[in-house]
C-alpha positions in Angstrom: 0.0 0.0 0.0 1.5 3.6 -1.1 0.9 6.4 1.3 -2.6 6.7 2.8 -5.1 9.3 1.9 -7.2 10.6 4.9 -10.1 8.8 4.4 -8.1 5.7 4.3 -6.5 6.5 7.8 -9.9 6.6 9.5 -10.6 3.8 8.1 -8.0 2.1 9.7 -8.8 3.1 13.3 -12.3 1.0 12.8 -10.9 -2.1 14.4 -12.4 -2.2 17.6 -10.4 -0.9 19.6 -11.3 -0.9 23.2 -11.2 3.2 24.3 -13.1 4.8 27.4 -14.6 8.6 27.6 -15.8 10.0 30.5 -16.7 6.3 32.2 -18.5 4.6 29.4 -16.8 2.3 26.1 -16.3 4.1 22.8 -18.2 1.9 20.0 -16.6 4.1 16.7 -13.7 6.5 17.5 -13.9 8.3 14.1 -17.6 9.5 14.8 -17.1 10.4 18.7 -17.4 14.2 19.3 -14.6 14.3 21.5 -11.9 13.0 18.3 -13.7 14.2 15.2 -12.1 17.5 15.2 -9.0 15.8 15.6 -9.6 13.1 13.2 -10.0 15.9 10.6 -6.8 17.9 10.9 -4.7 14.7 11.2 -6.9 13.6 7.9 -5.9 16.8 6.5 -2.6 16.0 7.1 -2.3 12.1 5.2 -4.2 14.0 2.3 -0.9 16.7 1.9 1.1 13.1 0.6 -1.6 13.0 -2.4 -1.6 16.8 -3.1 0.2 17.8 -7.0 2.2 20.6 -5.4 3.4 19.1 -1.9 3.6 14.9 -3.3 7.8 15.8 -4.1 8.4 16.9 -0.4 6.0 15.0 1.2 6.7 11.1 -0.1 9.8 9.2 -1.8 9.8 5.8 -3.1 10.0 2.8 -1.5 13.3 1.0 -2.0 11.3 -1.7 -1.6 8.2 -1.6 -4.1 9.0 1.6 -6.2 5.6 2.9 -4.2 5.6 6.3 -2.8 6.1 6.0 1.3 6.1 9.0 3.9 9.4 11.3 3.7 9.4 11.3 7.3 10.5 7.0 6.9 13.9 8.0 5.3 17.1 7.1 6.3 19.0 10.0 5.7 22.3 9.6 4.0 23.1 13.1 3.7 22.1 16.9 4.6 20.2 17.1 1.3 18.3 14.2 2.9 18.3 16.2 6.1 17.0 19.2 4.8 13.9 17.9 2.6 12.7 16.1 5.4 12.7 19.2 7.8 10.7 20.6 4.5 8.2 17.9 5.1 8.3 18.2 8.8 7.6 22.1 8.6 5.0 21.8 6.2 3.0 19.5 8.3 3.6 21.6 11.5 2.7 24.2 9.5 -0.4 22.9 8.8 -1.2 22.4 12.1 0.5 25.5 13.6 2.7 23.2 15.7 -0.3 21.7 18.2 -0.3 18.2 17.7 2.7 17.4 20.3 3.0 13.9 18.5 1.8 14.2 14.6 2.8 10.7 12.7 6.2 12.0 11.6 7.6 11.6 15.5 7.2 7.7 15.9 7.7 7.3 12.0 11.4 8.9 12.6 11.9 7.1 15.9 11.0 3.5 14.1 13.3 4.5 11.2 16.1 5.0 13.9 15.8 1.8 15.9 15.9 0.2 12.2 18.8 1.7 11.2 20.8 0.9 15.0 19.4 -2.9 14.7 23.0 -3.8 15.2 22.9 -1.9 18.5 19.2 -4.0 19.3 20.7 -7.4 18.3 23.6 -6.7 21.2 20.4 -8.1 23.5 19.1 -10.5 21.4 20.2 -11.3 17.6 16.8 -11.7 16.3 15.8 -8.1 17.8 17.7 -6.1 15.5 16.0 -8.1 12.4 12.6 -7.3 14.3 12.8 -3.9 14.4 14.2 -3.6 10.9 11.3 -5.4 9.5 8.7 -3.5 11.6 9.7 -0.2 10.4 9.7 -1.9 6.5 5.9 -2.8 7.6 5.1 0.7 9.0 6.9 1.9 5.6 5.0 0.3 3.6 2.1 0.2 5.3 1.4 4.1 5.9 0.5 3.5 9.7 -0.1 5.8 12.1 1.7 4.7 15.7 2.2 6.2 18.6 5.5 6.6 20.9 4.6 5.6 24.4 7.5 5.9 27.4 8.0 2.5 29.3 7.3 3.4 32.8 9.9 2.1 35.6 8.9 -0.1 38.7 8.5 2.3 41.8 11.3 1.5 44.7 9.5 0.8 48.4 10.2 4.1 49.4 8.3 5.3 46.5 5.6 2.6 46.2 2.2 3.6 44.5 -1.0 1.9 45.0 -2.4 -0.9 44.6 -4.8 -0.2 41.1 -1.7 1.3 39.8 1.0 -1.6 39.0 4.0 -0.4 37.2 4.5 -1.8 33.3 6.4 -5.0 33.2 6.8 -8.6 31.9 4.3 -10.9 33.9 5.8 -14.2 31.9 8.0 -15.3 28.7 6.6 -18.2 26.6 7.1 -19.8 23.3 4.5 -17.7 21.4 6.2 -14.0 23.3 6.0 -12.3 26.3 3.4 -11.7 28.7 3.0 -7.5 29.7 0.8 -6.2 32.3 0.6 -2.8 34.1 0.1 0.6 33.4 1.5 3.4 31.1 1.7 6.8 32.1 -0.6 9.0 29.7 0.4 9.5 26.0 -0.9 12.0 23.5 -1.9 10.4 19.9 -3.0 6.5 21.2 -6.7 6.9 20.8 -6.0 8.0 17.3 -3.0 5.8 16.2 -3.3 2.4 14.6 0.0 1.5 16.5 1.9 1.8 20.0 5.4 1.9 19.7 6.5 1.1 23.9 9.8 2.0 24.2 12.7 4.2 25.9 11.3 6.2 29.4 12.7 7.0 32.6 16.6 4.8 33.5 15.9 1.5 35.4 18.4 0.5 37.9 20.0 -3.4 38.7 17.4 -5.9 39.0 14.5 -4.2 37.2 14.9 -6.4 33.9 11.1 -6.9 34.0 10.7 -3.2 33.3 13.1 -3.2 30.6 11.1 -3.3 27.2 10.6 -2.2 23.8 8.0 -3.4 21.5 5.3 -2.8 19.5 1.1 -3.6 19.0 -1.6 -2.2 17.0 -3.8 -0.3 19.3 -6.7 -2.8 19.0 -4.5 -5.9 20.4 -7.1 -8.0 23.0 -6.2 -6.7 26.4 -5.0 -3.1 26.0 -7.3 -0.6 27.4 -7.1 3.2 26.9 -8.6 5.7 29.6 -9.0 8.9 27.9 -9.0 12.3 30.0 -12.3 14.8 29.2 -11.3 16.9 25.6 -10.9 20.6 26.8 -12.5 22.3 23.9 -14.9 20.2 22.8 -18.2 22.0 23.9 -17.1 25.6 23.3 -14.8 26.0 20.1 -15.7 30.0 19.9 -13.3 30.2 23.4 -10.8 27.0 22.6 -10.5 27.9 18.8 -6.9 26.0 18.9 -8.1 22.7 21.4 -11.5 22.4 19.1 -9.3 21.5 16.2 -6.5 20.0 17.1 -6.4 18.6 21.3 -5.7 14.7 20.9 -7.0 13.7 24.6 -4.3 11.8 26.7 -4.9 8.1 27.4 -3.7 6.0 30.2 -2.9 2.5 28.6 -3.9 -0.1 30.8 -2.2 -3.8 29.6 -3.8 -6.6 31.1 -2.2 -9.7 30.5 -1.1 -9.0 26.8 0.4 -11.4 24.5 3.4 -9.6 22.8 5.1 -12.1 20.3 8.3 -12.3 19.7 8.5 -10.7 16.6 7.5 -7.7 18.0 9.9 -7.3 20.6 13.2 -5.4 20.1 14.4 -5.5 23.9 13.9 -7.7 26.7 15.3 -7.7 30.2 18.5 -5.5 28.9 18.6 -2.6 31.5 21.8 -1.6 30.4 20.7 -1.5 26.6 17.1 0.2 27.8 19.1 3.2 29.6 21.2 3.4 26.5 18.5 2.8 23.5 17.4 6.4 23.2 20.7 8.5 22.6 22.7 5.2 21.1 20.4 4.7 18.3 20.2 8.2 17.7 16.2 7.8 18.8 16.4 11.5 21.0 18.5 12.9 18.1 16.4 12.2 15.3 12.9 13.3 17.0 14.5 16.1 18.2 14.4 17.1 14.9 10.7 16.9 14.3 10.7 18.6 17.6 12.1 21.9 17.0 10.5 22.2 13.7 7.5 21.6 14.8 8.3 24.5 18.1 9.4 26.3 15.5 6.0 26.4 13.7 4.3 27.1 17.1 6.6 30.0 17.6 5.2 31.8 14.7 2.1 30.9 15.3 2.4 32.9 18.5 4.4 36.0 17.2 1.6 36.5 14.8 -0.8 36.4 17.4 1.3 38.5 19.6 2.0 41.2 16.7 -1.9 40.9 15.9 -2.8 41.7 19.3 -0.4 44.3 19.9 -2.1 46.3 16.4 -5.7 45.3 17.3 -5.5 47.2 21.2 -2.7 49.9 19.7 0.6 49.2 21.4 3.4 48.7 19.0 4.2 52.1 19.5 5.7 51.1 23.0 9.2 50.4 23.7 8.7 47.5 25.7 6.3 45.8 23.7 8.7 46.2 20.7 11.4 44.7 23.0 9.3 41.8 23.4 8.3 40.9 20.3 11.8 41.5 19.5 13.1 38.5 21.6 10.6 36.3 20.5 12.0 37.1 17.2 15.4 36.4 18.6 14.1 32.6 20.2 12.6 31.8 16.8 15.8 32.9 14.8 17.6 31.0 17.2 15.9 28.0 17.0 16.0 27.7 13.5 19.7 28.6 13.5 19.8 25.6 15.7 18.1 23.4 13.2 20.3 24.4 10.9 23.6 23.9 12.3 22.6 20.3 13.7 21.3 19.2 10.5 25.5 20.3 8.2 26.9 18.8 11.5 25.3 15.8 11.2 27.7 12.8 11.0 27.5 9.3 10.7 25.7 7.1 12.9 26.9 4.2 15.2 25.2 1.7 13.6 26.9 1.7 10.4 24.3 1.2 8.1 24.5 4.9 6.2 22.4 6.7 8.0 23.3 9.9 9.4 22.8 11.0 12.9 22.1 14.1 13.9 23.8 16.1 16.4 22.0 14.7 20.0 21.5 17.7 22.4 24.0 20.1 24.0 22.9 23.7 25.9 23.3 26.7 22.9 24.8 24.2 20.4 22.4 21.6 18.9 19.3 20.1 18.0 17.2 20.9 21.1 19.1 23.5 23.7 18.0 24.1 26.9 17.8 27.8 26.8 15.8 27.5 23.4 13.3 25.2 25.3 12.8 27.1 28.3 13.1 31.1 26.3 9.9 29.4 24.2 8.0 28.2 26.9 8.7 31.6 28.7 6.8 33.8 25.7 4.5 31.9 24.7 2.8 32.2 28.4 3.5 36.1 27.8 2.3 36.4 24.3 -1.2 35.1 25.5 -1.0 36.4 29.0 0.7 40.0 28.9 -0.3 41.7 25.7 
């Protein structure tokens, strides 16, 4: 299957999937009023792959069946590579102004970098690395939309939580795969994905192999519950213009007793390779990337709003409005100067297959610096709140 239209997408999520709103079961996400709204930008989104003008930026084809796939599947090989898929990145955060805090492109870049560090994966297990390889080919190939959801640790005694909430972990290993029960901490995207990609989260310490995972099952898999919070703007879109369109409500994945087979694991029991996955398969780095685009989207989202509302009420004329709009200027040139310099630094990754890697995070040098992060976060709370 080449790249999926919109209507083809919701399609897909018509496999009874078991999802909770406000207390009672969910019989048809796509015609829910708390995820149409949703449903309709990220549509809006797969249809950009079929559009004449944006089909060059947005897809490439497969190596596999000449078919065009999803840029954001690439393994880069280059900064040429680099670059045009920060195009396709932008134009889809764009699109959104930057609001969905997982769109498809996250997980699809994440699965593209476990499959190019399999050799890092098969240091656990040798048939982990050719899982994860041929899992990304199916996503590929496939068009599916999966979710990223954080392993959660096992509390320590001194930290212990209670009893309806046991941590994540491997209940049993048998010949057919692994037994997983437990609960994950809440995750944009789920309700809306046709896949959850568990992996990464929070460093486990000696003896909590259990809680060392990494694996992946479409959303509807028998046993996986999702507990989604109330939508915000759901009932009044005049006031919540932005949450009416684009809020995905975060779910709490409950697993009960879940059959995970063994080709769709990529990590067992490994703590040392769990704490490590992230930043040595160039995971962090390569997400990162999506990430500051897409901030960088939502930045000037928010300067136009704040020049906007600084013209509607007549301020610009003041000398410390213009000093703020000037520094969010600064923060957006910065972070884009930031994008820029991680993607011609970029060098070759670890796991030796070609793909480039690029530069993981250091404070006022790469991908995603600290001061970029928190300067952001600072003016977008002033642009709304101050002017």
């Amino acid at each position: 299957m080449p790249v999926r239209s919109g209507v083809e997408y919701i399609a897909g999520l018509r496999d009874g999937r078991e999802v909770w709103y406000r207390g009672e079961p969910v019989e048809d996400i796509t015609v829910h009023p708390a995820f149409t709204s949703c449903l309709r930008a990220m549509a809006q989104l797969y249809d950009l792959q079929h559009h004449p003008d944006h089909r060059q930026i947005m897809t490439y084809l497969s190596p596999q069946t000449a078919e065009p796939v999803g840029q954001s599947f690439r393994m880069p090989c280059g900064v040429e590579d680099l670059v045009l898929r920060r195009s396709m990145l932008d134009l889809w955060a764009s699109t959104t102004g930057g609001m969905f805090v997982q769109s498809p492109d996250y997980a699809n870049i994440g699965l593209m970098a476990l499959a190019s560090g399999r050799n890092i994966l098969a240091t656990g297990d040798p048939r982990f690395g050719v899982h994860a390889l041929r899992y990304y080919e199916q996503c590929r190939e496939q068009d599916l939309c999966v979710a990223h959801v954080p392993a959660v640790p096992a509390p320590q005694p001194s930290e212990a939580v209670a009893p309806y909430a046991p941590a994540f972990r491997v209940t049993a290993s048998r010949h057919a795969g692994l037994r997983v029960s437990g609960l994950c901490q809440p995750v944009p995207m789920a309700p809306i994905a046709h896949e959850l990609l568990v992996c990464g989260g929070a460093a486990l310490k000696s003896g909590q192999g259990q809680h060392a995972l990494a694996f992946a099952l479409p959303v509807a898999t028998q046993g996986i519950s999702l507990v989604c919070r109330e939508a915000y703007g759901r009932d009044n879109a005049y006031n919540h213009p932005l949450a009416a369109r684009f809020e995905t409500p975060d779910c709490v994945l409950l697993f009960e007793d879940v059959l995970v087979p063994w080709e769709r694991v990529f990590l067992s029991g490994n703590v040392e390779l769990h704490n490590a996955l992230m930043t040595a398969t160039g995971f962090a780095a390569h997400v990162g990337h999506q990430v500051l685009t897409r901030q960088v989207a939502k930045t000037m989202l928010w300067l136009g709003v704040a020049e906007q509302l600084s013209q509607a009420i007549g301020i610009t004329g003041f000398r410390h409005v213009q000093a703020k709009l000037g520094e969010l200027i600064t923060a957006l040139e910065a972070m884009r100067s930031c994008l820029r310099r991680a993607e011609v630094d970029a060098e070759a990754g670890r796991a030796g297959y070609g793909c480039l890697m690029v530069r993981p995070s250091e404070p006022g040098s790469a991908c995603l610096p600290d001061f970029t992060l928190a300067w952001l976060k600072f003016y977008s709370f002033w642009a709304l709140a101050v002017i």
